[in-house]
N, C-alpha and C positions, 0 to 999 in steps of 0.2 A: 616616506619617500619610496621605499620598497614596493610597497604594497599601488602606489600610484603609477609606478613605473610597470606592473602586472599588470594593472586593469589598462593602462593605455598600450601598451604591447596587445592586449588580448582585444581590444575594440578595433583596431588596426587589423589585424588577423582576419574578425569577423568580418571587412569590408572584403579584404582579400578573397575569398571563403566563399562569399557569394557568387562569384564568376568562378570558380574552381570546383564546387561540388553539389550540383545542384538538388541532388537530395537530402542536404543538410541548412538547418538556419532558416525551416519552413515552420514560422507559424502554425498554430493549430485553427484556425479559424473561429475560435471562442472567447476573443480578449474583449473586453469591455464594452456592451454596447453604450449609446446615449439614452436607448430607450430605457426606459425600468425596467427591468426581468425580460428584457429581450432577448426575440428565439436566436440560435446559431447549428451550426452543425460541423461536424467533424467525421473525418474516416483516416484512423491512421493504425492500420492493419502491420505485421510483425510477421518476417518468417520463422520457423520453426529452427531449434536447436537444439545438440546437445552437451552437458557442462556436466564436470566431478560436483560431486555433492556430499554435505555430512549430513547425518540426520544424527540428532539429538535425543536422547530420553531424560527428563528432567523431573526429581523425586524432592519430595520436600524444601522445595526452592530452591536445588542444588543441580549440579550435574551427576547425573548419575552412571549414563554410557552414551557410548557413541561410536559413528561406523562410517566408514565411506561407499559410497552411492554415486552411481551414474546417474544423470536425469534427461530426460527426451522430454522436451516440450514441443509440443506440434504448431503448424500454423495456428494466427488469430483470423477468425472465420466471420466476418461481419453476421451479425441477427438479424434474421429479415420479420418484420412484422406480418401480420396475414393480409393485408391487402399488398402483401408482396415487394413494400417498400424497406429499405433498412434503416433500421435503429441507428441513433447518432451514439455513438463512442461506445458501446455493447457488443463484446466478442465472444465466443465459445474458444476452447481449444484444450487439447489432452495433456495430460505428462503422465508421466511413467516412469516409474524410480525400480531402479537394477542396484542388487547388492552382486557385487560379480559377473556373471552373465543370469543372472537369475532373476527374473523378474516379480519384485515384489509387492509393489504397488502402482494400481493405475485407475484413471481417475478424467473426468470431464468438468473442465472449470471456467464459469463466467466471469468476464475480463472486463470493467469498467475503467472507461478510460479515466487517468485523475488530469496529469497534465505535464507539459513539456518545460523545456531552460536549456542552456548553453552552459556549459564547465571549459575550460583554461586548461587544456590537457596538458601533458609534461613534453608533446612530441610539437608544439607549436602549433598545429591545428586548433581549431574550436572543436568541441564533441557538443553532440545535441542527444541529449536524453528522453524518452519516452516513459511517464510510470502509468502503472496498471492498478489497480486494486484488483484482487483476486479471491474468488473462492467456490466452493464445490467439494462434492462428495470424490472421495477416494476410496475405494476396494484393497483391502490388502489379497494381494493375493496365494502367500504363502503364510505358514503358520505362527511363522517369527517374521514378520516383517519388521519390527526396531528392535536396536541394538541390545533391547531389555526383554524383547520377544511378543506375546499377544499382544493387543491394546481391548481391556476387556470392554471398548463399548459397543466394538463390531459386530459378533454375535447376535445381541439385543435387539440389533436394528438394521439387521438388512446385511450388513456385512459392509454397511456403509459409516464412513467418518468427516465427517464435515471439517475441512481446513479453510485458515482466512489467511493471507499475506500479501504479496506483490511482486512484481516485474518492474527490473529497469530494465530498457532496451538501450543501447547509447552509442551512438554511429559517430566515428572518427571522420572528421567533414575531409580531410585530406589524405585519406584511405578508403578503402570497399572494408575497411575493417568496421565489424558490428559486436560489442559487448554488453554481457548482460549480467546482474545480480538482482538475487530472488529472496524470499523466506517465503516457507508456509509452514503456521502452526496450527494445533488443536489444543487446545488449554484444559484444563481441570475443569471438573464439575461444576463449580459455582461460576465457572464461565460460560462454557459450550454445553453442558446438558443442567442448565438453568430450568428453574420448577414453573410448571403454570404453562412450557410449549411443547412441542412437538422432541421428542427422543429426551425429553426426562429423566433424571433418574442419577443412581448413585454406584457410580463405573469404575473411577478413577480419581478419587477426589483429592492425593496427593502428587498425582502425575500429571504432565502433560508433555507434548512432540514437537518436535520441531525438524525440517528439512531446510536446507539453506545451500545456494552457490552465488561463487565459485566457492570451491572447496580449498582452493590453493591460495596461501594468505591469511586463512580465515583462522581469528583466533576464538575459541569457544568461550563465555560469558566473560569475557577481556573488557574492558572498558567501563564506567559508569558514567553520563550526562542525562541525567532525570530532564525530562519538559517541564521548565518554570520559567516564570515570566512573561514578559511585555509582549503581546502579538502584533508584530509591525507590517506584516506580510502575511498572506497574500490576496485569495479571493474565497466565496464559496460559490456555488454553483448548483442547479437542479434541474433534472429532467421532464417534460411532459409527460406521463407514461401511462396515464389514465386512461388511454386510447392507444394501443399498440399501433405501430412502431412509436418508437419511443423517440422523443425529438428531445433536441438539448435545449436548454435557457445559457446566454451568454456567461460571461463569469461576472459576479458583482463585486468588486473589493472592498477588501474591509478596511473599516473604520478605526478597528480599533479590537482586541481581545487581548485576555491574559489566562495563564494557567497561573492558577492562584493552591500551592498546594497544600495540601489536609497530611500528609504523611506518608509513612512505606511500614508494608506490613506481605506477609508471607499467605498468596493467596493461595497457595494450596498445599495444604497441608502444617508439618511445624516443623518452620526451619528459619535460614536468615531474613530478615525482613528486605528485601531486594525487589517488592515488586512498589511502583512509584503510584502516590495517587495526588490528583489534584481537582478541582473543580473548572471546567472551562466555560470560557465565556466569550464569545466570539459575535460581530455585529458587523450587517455592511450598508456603504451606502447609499441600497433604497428600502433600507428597513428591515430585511430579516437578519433573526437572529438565532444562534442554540445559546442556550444556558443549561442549566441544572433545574430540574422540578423536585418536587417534596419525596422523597425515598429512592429517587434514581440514585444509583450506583456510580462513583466518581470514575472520569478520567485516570486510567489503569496504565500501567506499561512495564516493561521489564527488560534488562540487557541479554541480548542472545549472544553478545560476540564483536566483533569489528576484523575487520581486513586491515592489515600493516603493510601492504607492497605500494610505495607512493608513486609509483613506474606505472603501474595495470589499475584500470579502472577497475572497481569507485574510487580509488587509491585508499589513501587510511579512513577510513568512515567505521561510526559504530554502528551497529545497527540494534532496535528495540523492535518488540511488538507492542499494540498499544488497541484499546478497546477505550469506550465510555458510552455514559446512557445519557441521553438531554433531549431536549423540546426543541426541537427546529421551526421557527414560524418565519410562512414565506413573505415576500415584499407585498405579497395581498393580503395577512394578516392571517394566512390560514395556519395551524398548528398541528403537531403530531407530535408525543413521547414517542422515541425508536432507540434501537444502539446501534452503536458505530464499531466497527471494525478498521484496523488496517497498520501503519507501518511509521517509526519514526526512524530516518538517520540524521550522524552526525558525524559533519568535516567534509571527509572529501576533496577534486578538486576545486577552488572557488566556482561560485555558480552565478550564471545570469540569469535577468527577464529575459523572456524571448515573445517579443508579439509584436504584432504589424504597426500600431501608433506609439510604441514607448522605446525611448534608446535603451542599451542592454547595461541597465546599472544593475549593482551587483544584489545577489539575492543572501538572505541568511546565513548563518552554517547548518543552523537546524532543521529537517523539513517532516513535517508531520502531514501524514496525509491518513483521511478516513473517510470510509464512505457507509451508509443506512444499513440496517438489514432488513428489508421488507420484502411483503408479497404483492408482484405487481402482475395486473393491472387493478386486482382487488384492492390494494392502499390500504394493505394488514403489516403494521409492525409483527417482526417474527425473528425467534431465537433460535439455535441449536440445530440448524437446518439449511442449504444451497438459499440463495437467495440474490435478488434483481435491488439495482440501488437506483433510487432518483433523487438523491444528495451525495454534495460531494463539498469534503474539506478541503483547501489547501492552504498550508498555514507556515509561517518561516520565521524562527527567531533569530 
């Protein structure tokens, strides 16, 4: 009763909501078409901010140290292609992590849009979320930039570090108030400097980093809810990109998928066995599907933490990072082995659909979201390196 009493308080709200703040409760213009792998397009650009931040060092699947950090994220900068048109849901934009006034790390990162929903905030408003998938080379720029000091793969390679995470953006529909929480990590060796691509090699193969806000609430590797089970929710989705600018394809919903899991084992390094593996399996329906091929490396992920302030968005959510390697074949039967990058949380305010033909029933607690790592417009799967996505997961248990 409780819980029905929520969701019709909060569908009520959202009618309200719409004559009151008109830049909240907007579709992204990507929901489902009728056609098969039908095209759509989106622009939904983010002003710049800046948030406390902790940044993490993590040694044999433990915490090892940690520090607090300023962070300035700049605008999202739509990508224009060279015939001068812009890219559907492809941003640029900086961050810059400050330990004190000091500036340690900065860094130019490509912003794939994943996708939007509605949360039940605690102030009575609707909140409308924005996520990103994220990643890009970062420069440390001082000697010690984490809380453990070098990261020895900078040197190597430029003086560059490739990070993957994400952006929520989450606008209060009944205030000019706009909040946001992030992660970006770099993982161990057998992740991010993986053998056979580009920056190779054996660096750190019991460490890896992490940066995360807000900083305030955030409790550090707090929580465990591994991804298993029944995928009920939600869509995947792909870009045209073979031909710059990059256009979108509609979102296709799935059918049906499961994380079906093999185990937890300590991927870097020897310590607690905390990092989660499972096989995914995911299908929509006009026909594409990821699975698992013969030696791909499973569906990965691990607890960075969760927030406990049920007052301040995200409110209590855990948050994971989550990697996997599989076969994506499109609704035209075309196929690619790639990996996936990107971000699971869990809890939160309750969440809704948000799209132009569907009422706002309620969405999972889980939301896992991942996008490819490829090189586009050449359609080279590629590891350990900046990289452009034209797949996109969005998945909700």
């Amino acid at each position: 009763m409780k819980l029905f009493k929520l969701a019709t308080t909060f569908l009520l709200s959202l009618l309200a909501a719409t004559h009151s703040a008109a830049q909240c409760l907007t579709p992204d213009g990507l929901d489902p078409s009728t056609v098969a792998c039908g095209g759509a397009f989106t622009q939904v650009p983010q002003r710049g901010f800046q948030q406390s931040a902790i940044g993490i060092c993590w040694r044999d699947c433990g915490v090892d140290a940690q520090a607090n950090y300023t962070a300035l994220w700049g605008a999202l900068n739509p990508i224009v292609g060279p015939p001068g048109a812009i890219s559907c849901g492809w941003y640029r934009g900086r961050v810059r992590l400050y330990l004190g006034s000091v500036l340690q790390w900065d860094g130019q990162m490509h912003f794939s849009y994943s996708r939007t929903w509605t949360e039940a905030g605690t102030a009575g408003a609707p909140i409308q979320v924005w996520r990103y998938l994220v990643n890009g080379d970062m420069r440390p720029v001082t000697n010690n930039p984490m809380p453990c000091g070098p990261i020895p793969c900078a040197a190597p390679n430029g003086n560059l570090v490739r990070f993957t995470g994400y952006v929520d953006y989450a606008a209060d529909c009944g205030t000019t108030l706009t909040e946001r929480a992030w992660m970006l990590t770099h993982a161990c060796d057998s992740i991010d400097h993986a053998p056979g691509f580009p920056r190779a090699g054996v660096y750190h193969p019991n460490r890896y980093y992490t940066f995360v806000g807000p900083a305030t609430g955030f409790a550090v590797a707090a929580g465990s809810s591994p991804e298993v089970g029944p995928i009920a929710q939600d869509c995947m989705r792909k870009w045209d990109a073979l031909a710059l600018p990059a256009r979108c394809g509609a979102e296709e919903p799935l059918v049906g998928g499961t994380l079906n899991p093999v185990g937890a084992v300590c991927m870097c390094g020897s310590g607690p066995s905390n990092w989660h593996e499972a096989n995914l399996f995911v299908g929509g329906i006009y026909g594409s599907i990821v699975q698992p091929f013969p030696g791909s490396d499973p569906f990965r992920s691990f607890q960075i933490g969760m927030w406990t302030n049920p007052a301040v968005f995200p409110g209590v959510e855990e948050l994971r990072y989550n990697c996997n390697e599989g076969q994506w074949i499109d609704c035209f039967g075309v196929g690619r082995n790639e990996y996936y990058f990107g971000v699971t949380t869990h809890g939160g305010f309750p969440a809704f659909v948000l799209d132009a033909t569907n009422p706002p029933v309620p969405l999972g607690t889980m939301f896992i979201d991942q996008s490819n790592s490829v090189v586009l417009p050449a359609n080279i799967a590629t590891r350990n390196r900046p990289y452009r996505s034209d797949h996109i997961l969005n998945l909700n248990l």
